[in-house]
C-alpha positions as CSV (number, residue, x, y, z in Angstrom):
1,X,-85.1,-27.9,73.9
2,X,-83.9,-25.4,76.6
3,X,-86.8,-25.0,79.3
4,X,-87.0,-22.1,81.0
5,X,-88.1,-22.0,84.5
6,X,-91.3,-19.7,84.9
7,X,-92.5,-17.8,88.5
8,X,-96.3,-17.2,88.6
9,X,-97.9,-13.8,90.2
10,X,-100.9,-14.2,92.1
11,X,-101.9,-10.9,93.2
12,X,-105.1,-9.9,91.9
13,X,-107.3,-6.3,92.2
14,X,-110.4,-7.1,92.8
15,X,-111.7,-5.4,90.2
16,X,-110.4,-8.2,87.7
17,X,-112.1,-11.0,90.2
18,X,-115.6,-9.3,90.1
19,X,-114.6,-9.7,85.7
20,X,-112.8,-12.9,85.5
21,X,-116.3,-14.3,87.9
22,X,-118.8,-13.0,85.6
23,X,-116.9,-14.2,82.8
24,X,-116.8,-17.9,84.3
25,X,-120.4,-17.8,85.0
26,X,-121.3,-17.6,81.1
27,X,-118.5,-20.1,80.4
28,X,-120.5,-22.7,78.1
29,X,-119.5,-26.8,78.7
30,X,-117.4,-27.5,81.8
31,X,-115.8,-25.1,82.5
32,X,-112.9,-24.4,84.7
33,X,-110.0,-21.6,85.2
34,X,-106.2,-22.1,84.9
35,X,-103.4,-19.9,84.1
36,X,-101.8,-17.1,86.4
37,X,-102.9,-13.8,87.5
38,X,-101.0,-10.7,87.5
39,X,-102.5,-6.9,88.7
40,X,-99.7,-5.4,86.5
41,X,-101.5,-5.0,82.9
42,X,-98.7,-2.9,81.4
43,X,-98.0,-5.8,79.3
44,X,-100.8,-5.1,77.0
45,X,-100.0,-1.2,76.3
46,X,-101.0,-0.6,72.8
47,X,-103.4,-3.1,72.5
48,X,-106.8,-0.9,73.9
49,X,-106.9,-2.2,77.2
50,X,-106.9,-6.0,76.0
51,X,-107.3,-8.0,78.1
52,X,-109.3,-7.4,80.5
53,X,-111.6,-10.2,81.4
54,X,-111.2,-13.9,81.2
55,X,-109.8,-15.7,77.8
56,X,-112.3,-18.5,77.3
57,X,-110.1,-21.7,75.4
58,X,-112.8,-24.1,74.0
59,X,-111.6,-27.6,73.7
60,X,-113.3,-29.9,71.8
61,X,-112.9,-33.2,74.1
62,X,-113.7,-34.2,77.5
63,X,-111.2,-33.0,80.4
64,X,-108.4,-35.7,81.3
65,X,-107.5,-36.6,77.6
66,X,-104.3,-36.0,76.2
67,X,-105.5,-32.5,74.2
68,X,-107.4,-31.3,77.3
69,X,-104.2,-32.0,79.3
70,X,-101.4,-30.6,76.7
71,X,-104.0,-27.5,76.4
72,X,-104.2,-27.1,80.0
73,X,-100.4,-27.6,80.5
74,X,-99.2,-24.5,78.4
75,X,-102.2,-22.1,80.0
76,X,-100.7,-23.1,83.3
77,X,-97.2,-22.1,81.8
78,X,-98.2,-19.1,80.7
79,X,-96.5,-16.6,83.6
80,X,-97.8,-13.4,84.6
81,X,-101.2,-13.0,82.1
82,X,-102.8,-10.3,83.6
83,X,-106.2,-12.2,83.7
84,X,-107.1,-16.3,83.8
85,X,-107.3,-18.4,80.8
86,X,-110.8,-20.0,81.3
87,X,-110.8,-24.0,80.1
88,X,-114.7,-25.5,78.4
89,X,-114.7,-28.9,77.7
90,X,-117.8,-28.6,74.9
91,X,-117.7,-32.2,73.1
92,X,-119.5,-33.7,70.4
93,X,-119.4,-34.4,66.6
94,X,-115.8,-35.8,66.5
95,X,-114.6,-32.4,67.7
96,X,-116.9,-29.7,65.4
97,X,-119.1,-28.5,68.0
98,X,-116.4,-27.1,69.8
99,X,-114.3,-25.5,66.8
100,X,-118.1,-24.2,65.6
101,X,-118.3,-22.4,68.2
102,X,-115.0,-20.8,67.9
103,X,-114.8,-19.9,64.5
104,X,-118.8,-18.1,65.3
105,X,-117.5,-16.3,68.4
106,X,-116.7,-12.7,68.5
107,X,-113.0,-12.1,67.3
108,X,-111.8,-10.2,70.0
109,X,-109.0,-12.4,71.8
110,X,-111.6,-13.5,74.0
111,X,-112.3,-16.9,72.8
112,X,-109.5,-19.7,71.4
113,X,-109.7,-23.3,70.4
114,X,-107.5,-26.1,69.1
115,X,-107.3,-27.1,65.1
116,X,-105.7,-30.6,65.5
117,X,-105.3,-33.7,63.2
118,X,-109.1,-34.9,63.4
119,X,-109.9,-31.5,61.9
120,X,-107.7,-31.7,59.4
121,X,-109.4,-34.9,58.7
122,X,-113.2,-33.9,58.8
123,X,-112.1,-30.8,56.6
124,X,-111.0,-33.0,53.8
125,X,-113.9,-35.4,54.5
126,X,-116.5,-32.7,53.4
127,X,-118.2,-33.1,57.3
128,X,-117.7,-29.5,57.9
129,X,-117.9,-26.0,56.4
130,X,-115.0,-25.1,58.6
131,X,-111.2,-24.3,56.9
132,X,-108.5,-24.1,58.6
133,X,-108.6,-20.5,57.4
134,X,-111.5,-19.8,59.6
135,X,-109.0,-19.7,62.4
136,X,-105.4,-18.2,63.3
137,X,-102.5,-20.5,65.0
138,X,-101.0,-19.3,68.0
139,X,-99.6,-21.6,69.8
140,X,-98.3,-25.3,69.4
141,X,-99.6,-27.5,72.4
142,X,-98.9,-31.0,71.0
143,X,-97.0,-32.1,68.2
144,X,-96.8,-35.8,68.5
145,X,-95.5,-38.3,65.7
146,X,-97.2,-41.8,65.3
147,X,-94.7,-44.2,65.7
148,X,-95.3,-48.4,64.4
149,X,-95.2,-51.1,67.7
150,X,-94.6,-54.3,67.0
151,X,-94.8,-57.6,69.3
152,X,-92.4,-59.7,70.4
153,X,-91.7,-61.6,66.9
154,X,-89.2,-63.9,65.6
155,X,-89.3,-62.5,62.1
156,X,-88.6,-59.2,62.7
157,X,-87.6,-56.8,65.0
158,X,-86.2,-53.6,63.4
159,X,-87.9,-51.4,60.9
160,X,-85.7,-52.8,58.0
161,X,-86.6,-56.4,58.9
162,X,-90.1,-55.5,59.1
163,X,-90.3,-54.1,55.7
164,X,-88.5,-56.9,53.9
165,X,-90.7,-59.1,55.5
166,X,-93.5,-57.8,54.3
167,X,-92.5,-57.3,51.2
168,X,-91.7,-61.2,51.0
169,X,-94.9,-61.9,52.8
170,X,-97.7,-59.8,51.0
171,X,-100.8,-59.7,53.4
172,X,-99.5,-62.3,56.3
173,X,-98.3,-58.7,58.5
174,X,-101.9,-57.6,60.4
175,X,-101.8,-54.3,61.7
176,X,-104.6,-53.0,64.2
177,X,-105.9,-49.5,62.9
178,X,-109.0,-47.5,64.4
179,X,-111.5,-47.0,61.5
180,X,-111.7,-44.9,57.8
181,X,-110.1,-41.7,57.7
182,X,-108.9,-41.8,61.2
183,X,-105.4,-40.8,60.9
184,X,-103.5,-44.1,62.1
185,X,-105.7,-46.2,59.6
186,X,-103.7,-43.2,57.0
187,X,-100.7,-43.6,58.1
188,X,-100.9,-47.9,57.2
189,X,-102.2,-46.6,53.7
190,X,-99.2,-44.1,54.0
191,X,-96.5,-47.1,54.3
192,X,-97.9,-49.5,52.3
193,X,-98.4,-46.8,49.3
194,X,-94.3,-44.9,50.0
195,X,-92.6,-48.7,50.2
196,X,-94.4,-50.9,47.9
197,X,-96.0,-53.7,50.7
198,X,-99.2,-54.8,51.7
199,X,-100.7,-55.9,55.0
200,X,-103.8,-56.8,56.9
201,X,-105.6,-54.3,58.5
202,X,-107.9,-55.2,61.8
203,X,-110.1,-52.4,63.3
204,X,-110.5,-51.9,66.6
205,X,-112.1,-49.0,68.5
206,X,-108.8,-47.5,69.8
207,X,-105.2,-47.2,69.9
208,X,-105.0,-48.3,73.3
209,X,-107.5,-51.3,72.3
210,X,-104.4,-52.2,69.5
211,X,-101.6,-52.0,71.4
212,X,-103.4,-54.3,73.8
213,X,-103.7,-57.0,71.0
214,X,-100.6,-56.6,70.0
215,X,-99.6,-57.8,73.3
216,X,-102.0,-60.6,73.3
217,X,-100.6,-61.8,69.8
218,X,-103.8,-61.0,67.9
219,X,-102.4,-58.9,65.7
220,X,-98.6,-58.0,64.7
221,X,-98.3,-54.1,64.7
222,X,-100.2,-50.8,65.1
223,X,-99.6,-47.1,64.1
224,X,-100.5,-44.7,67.3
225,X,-99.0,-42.0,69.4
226,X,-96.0,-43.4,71.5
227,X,-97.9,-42.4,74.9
228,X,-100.3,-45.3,74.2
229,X,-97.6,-47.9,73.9
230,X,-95.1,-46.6,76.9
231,X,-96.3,-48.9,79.9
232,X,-96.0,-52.0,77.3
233,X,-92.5,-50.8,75.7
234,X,-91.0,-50.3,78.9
235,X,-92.3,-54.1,80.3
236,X,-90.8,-56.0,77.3
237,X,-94.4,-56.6,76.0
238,X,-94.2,-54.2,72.6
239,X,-91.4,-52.2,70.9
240,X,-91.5,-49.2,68.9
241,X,-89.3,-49.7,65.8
242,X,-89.9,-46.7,63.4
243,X,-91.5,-43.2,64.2
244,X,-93.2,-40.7,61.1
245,X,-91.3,-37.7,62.3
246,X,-88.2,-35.5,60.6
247,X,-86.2,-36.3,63.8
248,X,-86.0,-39.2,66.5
249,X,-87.9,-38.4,69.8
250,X,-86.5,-37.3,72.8
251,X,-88.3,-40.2,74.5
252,X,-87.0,-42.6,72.3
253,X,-83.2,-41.8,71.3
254,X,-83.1,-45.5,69.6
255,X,-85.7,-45.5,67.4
256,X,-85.1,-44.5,63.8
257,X,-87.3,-42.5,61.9
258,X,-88.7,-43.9,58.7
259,X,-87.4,-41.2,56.3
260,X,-83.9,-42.2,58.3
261,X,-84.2,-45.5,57.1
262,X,-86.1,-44.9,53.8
263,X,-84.8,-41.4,52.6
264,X,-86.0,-42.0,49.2
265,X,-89.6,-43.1,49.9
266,X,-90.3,-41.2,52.7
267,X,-91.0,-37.7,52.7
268,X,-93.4,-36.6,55.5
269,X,-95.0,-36.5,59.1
270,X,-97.2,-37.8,60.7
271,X,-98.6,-37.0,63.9
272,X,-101.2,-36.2,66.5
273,X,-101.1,-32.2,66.7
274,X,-103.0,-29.5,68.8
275,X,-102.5,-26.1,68.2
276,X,-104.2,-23.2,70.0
277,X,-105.8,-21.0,67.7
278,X,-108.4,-17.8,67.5
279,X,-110.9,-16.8,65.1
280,X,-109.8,-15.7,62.1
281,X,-110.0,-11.6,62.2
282,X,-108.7,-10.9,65.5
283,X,-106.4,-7.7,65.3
284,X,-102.8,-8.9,64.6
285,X,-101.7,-7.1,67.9
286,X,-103.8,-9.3,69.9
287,X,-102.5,-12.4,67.8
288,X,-99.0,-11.6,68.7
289,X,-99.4,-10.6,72.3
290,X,-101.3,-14.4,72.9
291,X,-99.2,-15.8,70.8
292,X,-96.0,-14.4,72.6
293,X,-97.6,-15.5,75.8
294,X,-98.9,-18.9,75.0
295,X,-95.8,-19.4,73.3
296,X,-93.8,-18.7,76.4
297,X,-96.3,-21.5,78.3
298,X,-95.2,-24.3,75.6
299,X,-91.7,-23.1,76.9
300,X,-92.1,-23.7,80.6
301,X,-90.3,-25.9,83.1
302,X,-93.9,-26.9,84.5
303,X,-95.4,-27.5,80.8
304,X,-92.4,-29.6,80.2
305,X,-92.9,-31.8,82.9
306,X,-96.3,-32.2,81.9
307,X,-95.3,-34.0,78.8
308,X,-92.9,-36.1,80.6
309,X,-95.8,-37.5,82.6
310,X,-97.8,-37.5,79.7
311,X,-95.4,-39.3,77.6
312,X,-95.5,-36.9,74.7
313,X,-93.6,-34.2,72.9
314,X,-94.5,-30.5,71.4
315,X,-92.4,-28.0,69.0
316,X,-92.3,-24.2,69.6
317,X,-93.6,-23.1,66.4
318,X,-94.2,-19.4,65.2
319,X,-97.9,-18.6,63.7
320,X,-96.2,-18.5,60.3
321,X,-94.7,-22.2,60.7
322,X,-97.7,-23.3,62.2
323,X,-99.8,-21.8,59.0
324,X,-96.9,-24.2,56.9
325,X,-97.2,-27.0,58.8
326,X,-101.1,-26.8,58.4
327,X,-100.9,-26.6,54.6
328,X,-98.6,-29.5,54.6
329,X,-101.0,-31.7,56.6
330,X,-103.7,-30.9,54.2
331,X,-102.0,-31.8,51.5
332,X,-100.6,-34.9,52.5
333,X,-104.0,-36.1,54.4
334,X,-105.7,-35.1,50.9
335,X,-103.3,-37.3,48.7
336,X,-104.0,-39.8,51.5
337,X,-107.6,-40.1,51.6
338,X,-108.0,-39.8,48.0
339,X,-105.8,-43.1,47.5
340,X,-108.0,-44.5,50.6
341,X,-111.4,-44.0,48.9
């Protein structure tokens, strides 16, 4: 993906710092500004002045996590927004809180959030109220595939092997997952239900807790995102051999992906996902001039680096793909939690 190098404006009236301070001050969570500043707001002709104080993006987890950092990343790409984008951290309820308040905030462009793959999940669980059509995708912050780590074994060390193996050995493969309904526990059901095999499964409390069993020899594999698993791939100590994407990741040019390998099982993704959203009902104009914007963030050198470090990868969706991509995830995480039950 081409990555466009972005210059960001500083110059500020002060007129727009008296705004974006009172704005800050009624922030809710922790709170903190990022983005760039511009005094030009020609930009947003046509749109009744918008904006003109801060953009409050709610994220549902604490700051220094992986959607608080991919969130943050593509607001500090964003070049030239003729106010700041305002970061709260408010946590709690496996992520509702947060997306609660979102969907109940005024829908005027001044409030976003994240839909993400725990969301998807709760939805279909019945712990919500909330639909993903309570909200409108803007932007794609993080769109990262599980992939399956494996130990150092004699038995197998390519997805192929792995699957005949287990196929010959029903329940002797142990695979660390992170409790019911979470979605690497889904993706195990996933395999197991699309190639005909059955494993152990071991819970632990999270991916980072698996892949450091794996490496102790407790247990044989795990399904997580590929960032959890780097440090150990790149010391010899684990090895990713299959990833639940359409392509192979950048990061990984050597790993297959399983509908590569299995084109007539597998037909579908998997993947930890945040994508910056609004309430549902904000005028369309507004939609397209954040989504243009945020869009152009997900696009930036700086926003690409921050993946690098963060081991990760995004796609530069449109709203419409995004709105697909949703109804695809709720399908497949309904079949999937239906067979789970």
């Amino acid at each position: 993906m081409k990555r466009m190098k972005k210059t960001l404006a500083l110059a500020l009236t002060g007129v727009m710092l008296l705004s974006a301070a009172a704005c800050s001050n009624s922030s809710a969570g922790s709170g903190s500004s990022t983005g760039s500043n511009s005094s030009n707001s020609s930009g947003s002709g046509g749109l009744n002045g918008y904006p003109n104080q801060n953009v409050n993006v709610v994220v549902q987890y604490s700051a220094g996590g992986g959607t608080d950092l991919s969130v943050r990343g593509v607001l500090d790409g964003v070049p030239d927004f003729p106010v700041n984008f305002s970061v709260a951290n408010v946590t709690g309820n496996g992520g509702l809180i947060g997306l609660t308040q979102v969907a109940n905030s005024a829908a005027d462009g001044y409030t976003l959030g994240v839909m993400n793959t725990d969301f998807i999940i709760n939805i279909i669980l019945g712990n919500t109220d909330l639909t993903v059509d309570d909200f409108s995708p803007l932007a794609c912050a993080l769109m990262d595939p599980f992939v399956l780590i494996i130990g150092n074994n004699e038995n197998y060390s390519t997805l192929e092997e792995f699957v005949a193996y287990a196929k010959e050995h029903p329940g002797e493969i142990v695979i660390g997952e992170t409790g019911t309904g979470a979605a690497p526990t889904l993706a195990i059901t996933a395999m197991e239900n699309a190639l005909g095999i059955d494993v152990s499964n071991v819970t632990y409390e999270g991916s980072a807790d698996c892949v450091t069993a794996i490496v102790g020899g407790h247990i044989d594999a795990t399904f997580a995102q590929p960032s959890n698993a780097t440090a150990q791939v790149e010391a010899g100590n684990a090895k990713i051999i299959g990833t639940l994407s359409n392509e192979r990741l950048p990061a990984f040019p050597d790993v297959p992906t399983f509908a590569e390998v299995f084109p007539d099982e597998i037909d579908y993704e998997m993947m930890g996902f945040c994508i910056i959203s609004s309430p549902a009902g904000v005028d369309p104009a507004i939609q397209s001039y954040l989504s243009e914007n945020l869009r152009k963030g997900v696009e930036s050198e700086s926003y690409a680096n921050t993946l690098s470090s963060l081991g990760m990868q995004t796609e530069n969706l449109s709203p419409e793909e995004l709105s697909d991509f949703l109804d695809q995830q709720m399908d497949l995480y309904t079949d999937l939690l239906s067979s789970h039950s």
